[in-house]
C-alpha positions as CSV (number, residue, x, y, z in Angstrom):
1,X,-13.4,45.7,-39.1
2,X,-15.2,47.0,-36.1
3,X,-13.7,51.0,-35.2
4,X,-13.6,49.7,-31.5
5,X,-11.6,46.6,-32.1
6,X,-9.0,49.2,-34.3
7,X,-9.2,51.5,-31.0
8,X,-8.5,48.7,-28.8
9,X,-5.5,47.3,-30.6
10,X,-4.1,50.5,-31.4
11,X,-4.0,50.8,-27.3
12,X,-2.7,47.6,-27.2
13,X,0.2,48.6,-29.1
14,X,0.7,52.0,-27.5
15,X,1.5,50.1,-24.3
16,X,3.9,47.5,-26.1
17,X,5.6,50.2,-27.6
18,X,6.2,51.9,-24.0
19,X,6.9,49.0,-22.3
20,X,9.5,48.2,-24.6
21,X,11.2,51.8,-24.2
22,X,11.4,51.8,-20.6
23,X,12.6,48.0,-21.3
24,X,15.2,49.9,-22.6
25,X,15.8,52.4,-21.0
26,X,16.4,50.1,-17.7
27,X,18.9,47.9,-19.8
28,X,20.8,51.3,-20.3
29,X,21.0,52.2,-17.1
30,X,22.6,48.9,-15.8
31,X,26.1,48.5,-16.1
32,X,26.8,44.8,-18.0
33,X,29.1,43.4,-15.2
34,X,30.3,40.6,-17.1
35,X,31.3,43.3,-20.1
36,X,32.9,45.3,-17.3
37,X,35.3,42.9,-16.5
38,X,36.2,41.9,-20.2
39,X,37.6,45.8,-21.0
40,X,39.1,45.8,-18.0
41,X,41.0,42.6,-18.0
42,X,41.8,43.0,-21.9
43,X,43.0,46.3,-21.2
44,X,45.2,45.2,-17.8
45,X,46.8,42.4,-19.8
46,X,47.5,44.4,-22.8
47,X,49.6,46.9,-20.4
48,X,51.5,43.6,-19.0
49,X,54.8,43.8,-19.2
50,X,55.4,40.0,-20.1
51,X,58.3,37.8,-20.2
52,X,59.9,35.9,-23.5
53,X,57.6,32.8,-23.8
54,X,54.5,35.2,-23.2
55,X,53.6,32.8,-19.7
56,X,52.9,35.3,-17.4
57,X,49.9,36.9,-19.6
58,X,49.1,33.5,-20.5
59,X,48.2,32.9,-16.7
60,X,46.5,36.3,-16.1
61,X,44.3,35.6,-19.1
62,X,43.8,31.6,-17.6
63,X,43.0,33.6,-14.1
64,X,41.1,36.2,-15.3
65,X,38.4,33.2,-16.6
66,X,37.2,32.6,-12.8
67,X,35.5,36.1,-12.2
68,X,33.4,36.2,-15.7
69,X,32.6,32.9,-15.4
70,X,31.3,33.2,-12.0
71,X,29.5,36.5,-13.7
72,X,27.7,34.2,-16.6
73,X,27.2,30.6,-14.7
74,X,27.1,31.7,-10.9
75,X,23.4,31.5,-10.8
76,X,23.5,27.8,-12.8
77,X,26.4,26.7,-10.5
78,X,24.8,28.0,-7.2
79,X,21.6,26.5,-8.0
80,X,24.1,22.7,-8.2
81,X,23.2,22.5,-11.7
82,X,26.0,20.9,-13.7
């Protein structure tokens, strides 16, 4: 194996490698918005004070579905994509 071609990938993979860490590092810094809403939610309907049959945490859990939804599909709905 030629010393430059070594050189040369050994550069190759020093960039990869720092790429990847600010990758990171920019994945970190973003909040998840769609995780956001989960621990809240779970956390709100947990503190629910809820009736016998268990209906009203049964709706806020059934209402609670539009915001993450719109969080994970709203780009494939606004685009019309079924």
């Amino acid at each position: 194996m030629q010393p430059n071609r070594l050189q040369n990938a050994l550069r190759a993979l020093q960039r990869a490698i720092t790429e990847a860490q600010e990758a990171l590092e920019e994945a970190k810094s973003e909040p998840d918005p769609l995780a956001t809403h989960i621990f809240v939610s779970r956390r709100h309907i947990r503190n629910m004070p809820d009736t016998k049959s268990g209906k009203r945490s049964d709706m806020a859990i059934r209402f609670s579905w539009i915001l993450p939804a719109s969080l994970v599909f709203g780009e494939v709905w606004a685009n019309g994509a079924d």
